[in-house]
N, C-alpha and C positions, 0 to 999 in steps of 0.2 A: 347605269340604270336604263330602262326599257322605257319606250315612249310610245302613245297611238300618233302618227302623223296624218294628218290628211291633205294629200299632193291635189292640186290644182290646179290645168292644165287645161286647155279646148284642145292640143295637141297629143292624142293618146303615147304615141314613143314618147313625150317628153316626160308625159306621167310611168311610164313603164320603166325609162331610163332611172330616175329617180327613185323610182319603188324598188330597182334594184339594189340601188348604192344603200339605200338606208336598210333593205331588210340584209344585206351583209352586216350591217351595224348593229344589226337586232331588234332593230324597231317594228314595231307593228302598222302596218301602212295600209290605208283609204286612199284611194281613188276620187276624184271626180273632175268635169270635163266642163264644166259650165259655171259663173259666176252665182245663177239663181241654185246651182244643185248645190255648190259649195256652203249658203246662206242654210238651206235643207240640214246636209252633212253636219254642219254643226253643230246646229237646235236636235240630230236624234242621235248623233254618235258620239257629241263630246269628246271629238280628240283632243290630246294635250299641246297640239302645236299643228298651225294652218300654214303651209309651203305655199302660197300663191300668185299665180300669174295675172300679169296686169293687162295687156294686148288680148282679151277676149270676145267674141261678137257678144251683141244684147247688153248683159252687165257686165261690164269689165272690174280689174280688181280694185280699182278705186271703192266706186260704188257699192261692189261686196263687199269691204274691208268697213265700210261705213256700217252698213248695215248690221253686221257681227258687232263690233264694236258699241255701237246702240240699243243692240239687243240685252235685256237681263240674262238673261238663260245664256249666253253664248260670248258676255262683256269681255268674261276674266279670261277668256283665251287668247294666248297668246298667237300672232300671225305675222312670217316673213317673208314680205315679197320678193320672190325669184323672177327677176324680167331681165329682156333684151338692154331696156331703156337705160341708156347712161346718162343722162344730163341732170347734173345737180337739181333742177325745179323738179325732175321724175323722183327725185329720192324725198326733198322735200315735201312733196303733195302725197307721198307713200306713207310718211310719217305722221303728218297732219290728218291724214284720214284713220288715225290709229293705228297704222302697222309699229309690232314692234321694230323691224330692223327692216333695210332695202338691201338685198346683194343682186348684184347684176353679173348676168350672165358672161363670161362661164364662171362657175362657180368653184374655189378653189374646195373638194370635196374635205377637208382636214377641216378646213375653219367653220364648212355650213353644218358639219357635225357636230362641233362644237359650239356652235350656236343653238342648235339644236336639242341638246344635251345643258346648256342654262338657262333657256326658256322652261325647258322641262322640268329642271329642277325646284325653278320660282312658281309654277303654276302649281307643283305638289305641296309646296308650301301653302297657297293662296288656298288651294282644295281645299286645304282641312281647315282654316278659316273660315271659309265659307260651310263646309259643314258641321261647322259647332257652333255658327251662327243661327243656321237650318234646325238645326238642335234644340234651343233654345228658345228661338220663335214657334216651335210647336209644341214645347213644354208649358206656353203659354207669360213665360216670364222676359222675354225679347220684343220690343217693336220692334215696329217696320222702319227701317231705311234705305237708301231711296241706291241701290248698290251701283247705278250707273253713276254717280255723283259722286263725283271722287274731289270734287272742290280745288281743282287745278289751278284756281281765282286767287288772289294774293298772294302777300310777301311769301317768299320760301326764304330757309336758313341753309345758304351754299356754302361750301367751303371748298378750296381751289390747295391742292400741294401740287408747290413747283417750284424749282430754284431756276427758273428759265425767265428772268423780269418781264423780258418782252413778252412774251406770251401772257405771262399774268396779266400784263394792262388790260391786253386786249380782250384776252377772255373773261375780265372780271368787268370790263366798258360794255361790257354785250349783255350782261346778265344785272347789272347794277341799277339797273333803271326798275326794274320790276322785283327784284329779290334783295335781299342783304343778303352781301360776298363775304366771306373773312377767306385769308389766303395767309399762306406759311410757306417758308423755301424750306428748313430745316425738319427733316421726316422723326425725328426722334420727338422733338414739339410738337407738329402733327398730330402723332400718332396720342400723344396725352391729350392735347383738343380735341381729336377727331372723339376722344372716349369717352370727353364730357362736356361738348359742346353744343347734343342734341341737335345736329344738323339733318335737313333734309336730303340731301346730297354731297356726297364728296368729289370733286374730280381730282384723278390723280395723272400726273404727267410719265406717261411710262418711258419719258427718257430723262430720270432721275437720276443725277452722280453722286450724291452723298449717301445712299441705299439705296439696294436693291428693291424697284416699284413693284414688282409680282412679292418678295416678300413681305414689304408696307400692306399691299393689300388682303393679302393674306393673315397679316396682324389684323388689319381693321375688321375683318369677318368674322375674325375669332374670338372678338370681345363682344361680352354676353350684350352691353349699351348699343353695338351697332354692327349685329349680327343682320338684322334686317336693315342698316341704313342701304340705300343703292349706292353702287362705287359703278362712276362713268370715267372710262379710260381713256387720254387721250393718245393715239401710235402714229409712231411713222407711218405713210403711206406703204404697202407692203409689205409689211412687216408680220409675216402674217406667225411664224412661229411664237413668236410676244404674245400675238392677239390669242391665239390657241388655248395658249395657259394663264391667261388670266380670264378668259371667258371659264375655264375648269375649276380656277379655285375663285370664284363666284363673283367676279367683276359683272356687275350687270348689264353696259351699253360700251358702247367704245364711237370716240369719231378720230378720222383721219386729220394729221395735219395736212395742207395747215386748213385749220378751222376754218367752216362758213360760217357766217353769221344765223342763216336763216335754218341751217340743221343746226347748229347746237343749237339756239331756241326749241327747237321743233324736240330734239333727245330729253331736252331739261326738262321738258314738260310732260313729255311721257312719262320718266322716272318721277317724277314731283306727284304726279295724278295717284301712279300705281302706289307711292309709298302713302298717301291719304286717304287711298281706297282700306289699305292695309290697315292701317292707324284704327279708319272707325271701326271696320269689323274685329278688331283686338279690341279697341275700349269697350262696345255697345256690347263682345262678347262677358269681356271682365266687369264690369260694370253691375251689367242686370241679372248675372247668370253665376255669380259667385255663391251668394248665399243662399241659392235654391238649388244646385247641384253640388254640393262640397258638402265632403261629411266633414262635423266640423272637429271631430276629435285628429283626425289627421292630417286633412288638406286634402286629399285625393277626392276624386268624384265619387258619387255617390250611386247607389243603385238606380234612383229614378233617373239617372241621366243617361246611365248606359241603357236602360229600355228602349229610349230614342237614338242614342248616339250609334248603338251598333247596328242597329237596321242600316244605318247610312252606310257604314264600313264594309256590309257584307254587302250591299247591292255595288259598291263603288269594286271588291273585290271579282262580283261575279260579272260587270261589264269591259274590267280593266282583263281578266283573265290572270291575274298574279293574287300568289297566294296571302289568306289574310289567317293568321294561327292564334290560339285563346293561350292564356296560364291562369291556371287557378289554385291559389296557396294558400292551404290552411295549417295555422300554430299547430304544432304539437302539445298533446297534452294542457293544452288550457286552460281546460276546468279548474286542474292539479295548481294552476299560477296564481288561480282567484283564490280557490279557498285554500294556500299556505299564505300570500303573500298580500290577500285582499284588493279588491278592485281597481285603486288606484294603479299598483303596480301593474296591475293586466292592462292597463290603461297606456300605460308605458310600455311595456313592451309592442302593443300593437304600434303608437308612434314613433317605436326605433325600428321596426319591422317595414310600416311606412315608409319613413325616410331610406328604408335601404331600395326601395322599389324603385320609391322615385328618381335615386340616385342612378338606376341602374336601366334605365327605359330611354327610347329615343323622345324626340318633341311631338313624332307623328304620333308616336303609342297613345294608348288608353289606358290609364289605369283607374281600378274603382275598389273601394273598399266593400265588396261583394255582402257580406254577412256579418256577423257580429268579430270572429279572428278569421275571417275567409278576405280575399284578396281576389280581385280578377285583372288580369291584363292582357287589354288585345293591339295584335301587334301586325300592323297590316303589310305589304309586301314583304313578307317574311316567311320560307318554309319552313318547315316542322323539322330538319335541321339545325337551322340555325336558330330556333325558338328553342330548340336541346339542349342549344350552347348557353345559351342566356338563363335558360330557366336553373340550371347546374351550376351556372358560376353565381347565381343568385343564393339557390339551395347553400352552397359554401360559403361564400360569405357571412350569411345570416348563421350558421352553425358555431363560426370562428368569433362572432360579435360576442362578446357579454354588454349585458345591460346592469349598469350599476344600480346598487339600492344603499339606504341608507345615509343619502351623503357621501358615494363614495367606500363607504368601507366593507359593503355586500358587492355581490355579483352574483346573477346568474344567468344559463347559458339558455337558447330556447332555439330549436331547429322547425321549420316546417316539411311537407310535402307536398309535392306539386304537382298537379295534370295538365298536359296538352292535348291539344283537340286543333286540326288546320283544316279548311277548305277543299286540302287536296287530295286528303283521303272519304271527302263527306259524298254524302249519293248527287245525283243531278237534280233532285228537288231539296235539297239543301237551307237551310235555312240557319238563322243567328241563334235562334234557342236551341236545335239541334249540334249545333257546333259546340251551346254553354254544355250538353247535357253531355256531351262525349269527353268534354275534358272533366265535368263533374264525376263521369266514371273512371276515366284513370285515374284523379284523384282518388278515389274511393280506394282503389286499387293498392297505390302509393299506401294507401293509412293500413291497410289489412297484410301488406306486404310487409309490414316494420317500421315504417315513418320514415321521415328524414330522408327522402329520395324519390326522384323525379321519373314520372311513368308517361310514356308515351300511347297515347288513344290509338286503340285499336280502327282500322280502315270500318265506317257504315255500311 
């Protein structure tokens, strides 16, 4: 995936140095030269990830890092400082001041990629939390809370996999005092607590002998219970090929052995903040925002939410510059389902029709139950390619479904058609309802063409 970086540097080659290595990696990269411009750069460009230098006149990156960090507008960005400084207290007071990660100079270019690459991943997550929060609050059925307060203050629920004993004391004597630990040598047991033990953090010891630690982790991310838990890794010093590929399949933090005291505190508490921060804006979203935007005959969103939700998607599209594409699906023949088969059944089918949508959409997607058998789904970093793909294996699947009737001993079959409409064929004043209005005409298209077949929107 593609990222905005914003390099941070009083040393312009350092900034240029940098802005080369990442834009070979395809990133899109910022510029700036000053502590107070980097505070700026944030609050107007909202990059997805702050590269920052700590040794600068005026405000150094302390100070910056503070400030971003305390800001609402600029909180949930994530920031890693790149310095000279080696001395453990440098890395500690980097973290303390909110940095996510401290790497010091030189930097081995493989691993700052890849740290790069899952900060960025966690903050698209965090995005869209935050914008369906955004959502919601101006639909009028959301309060206010408080987004810098992430409630870092009491017990957290840890859990430590390691068959290494020593280590376990020690790292479980450092965290015990302020958290309940539970700890496991055996990763098969693990991996059944880690699924139902609702913990706030796991660390996992990546020099495990009884299994493979990068595939454990890879289990733990993959279960729907703790798909968002954080996993902090602990690696050999060096070790930097380990470290690579578990930063890829979504290890959140990593510290070196052997552990300090005062950065694993300083990590724990990062990860503990972020997953709380996370927490309320999921509940206060599910909570207050359920029964006002969900139509309730299927579970998908409802019209009124996308009026607000997709302004957010299309502005977030036209400052990220990556494409955000529409689907829009209507039942065939409909009418024809009421008056043979009477309402309920219509009713049913649009919930099996539902559920195949839902089944078939990422977590970032939008879907909303558009009109009475109309369907919309928008689907942001995605081009009109790849929305071809999806919209066609959707078209077939739902064609291959029968819906049973009677208990069982009817069936029948129901197909739709689909239009797409992307960003990247729309004019340069562009807009969300011009976007709905171009896939509402391939749509249209689709139904006069013979049904049952997905039309691609013509370029505005």
């Amino acid at each position: 995936m593609t990222a905005r970086v914003l390099v941070v540097d009083d040393l312009e080659p350092n900034v240029k140095l940098l802005e080369a290595k990442l834009r070979a990696e395809y990133f899109d990269v910022l510029g700036a030269f000053s502590g107070r411009e980097a505070v700026e750069r944030a609050k107007t460009d909202q990059p997805d990830i702050i590269l920052l230098d700590v040794m600068m006149p005026g405000m150094d990156g302390f100070e910056a890092c503070r400030i971003i960090k305390s800001t609402p507008e600029t909180a949930h960005i994530p920031i890693v400082m790149v310095t000279a400084l080696d001395q453990q207290a440098d890395r500690v007071a980097g973290l303390k001041a909110g940095a996510d990660d401290f790497l010091t100079k030189p930097v081995e270019d493989v691993a700052l990629f890849a740290r790069v690459r899952s900060l960025s991943r966690l903050k698209t997550m965090t995005d869209e939390l935050r914008l369906r929060y955004a959502t919601g609050k101006s639909l009028g059925v959301m309060g206010a809370i408080d987004l810098t307060d992430a409630g870092a203050d009491g017990k957290a629920r840890i859990f430590i996999i390691d068959d290494q004993a020593d280590q376990v004391d020690r790292v479980r004597s450092l965290l015990a005092e302020k958290h309940e630990v539970s700890t496991e040598s055996d990763p098969e047991v693990a991996l059944s607590r880690a699924k139902t033990g609702d913990f706030d953090l796991v660390i996992v010891n990546m020099a495990l002998e009884k299994m493979d630690p990068l595939r454990l982790c890879s289990t733990i991310r993959s279960f729907e219970e703790t798909r968002l838990t954080p996993l902090l890794a602990i690696v050999r010093q060096g070790d930097t090929r380990r470290l690579v590929r578990a930063l890829d399949i979504g290890v959140n933090d990593y510290l070196s052995r052997p552990v300090d005291r005062n950065e694993l505190t300083a990590r724990v508490a990062t990860q503990i903040r972020r997953k709380r921060y996370v927490d309320q804006l999921r509940s206060k979203f599910e909570a207050s925002l359920e029964m006002a935007v969900t139509d309730q005959l299927t579970g998908l969103f409802n019209r009124r939410y996308l009026a607000s939700h997709l302004s957010g998607m299309f502005d977030r599209a036209f400052w990220t510059g990556r494409p955000l594409s529409l689907l829009i699906l209507d039942i065939d023949h409909f009418k024809s389902i009421n008056d043979t088969h009477g309402h309920d059944i219509g009713d049913k089918v649009i919930q099996e029709i539902a559920a195949k949508i839902r089944n078939s959409v990422r977590g970032i997607d939008l879907a909303c139950r558009y009109g009475g058998e109309e369907f919309l789904v928008a689907m942001p970093d995605t081009d009109r390619h790849f929305a071809g793909i999806v919209a066609e294996r959707l078209r077939q699947e739902i064609a291959d479904h029968e819906v049973t009737l009677n208990s069982g001993r009817d069936s029948i079959k129901v197909t739709v058609s689909i239009g797409i409409s992307s960003t990247e064929e729309g004019p340069k004043d562009d807009t969300g309802q011009r976007l709905i209005k171009r896939a509402d005409e391939a749509l249209y298209a689709a139904k006069s063409g013979g049904r049952n077949r997905v039309i691609m929107g013509a370029a505005a």
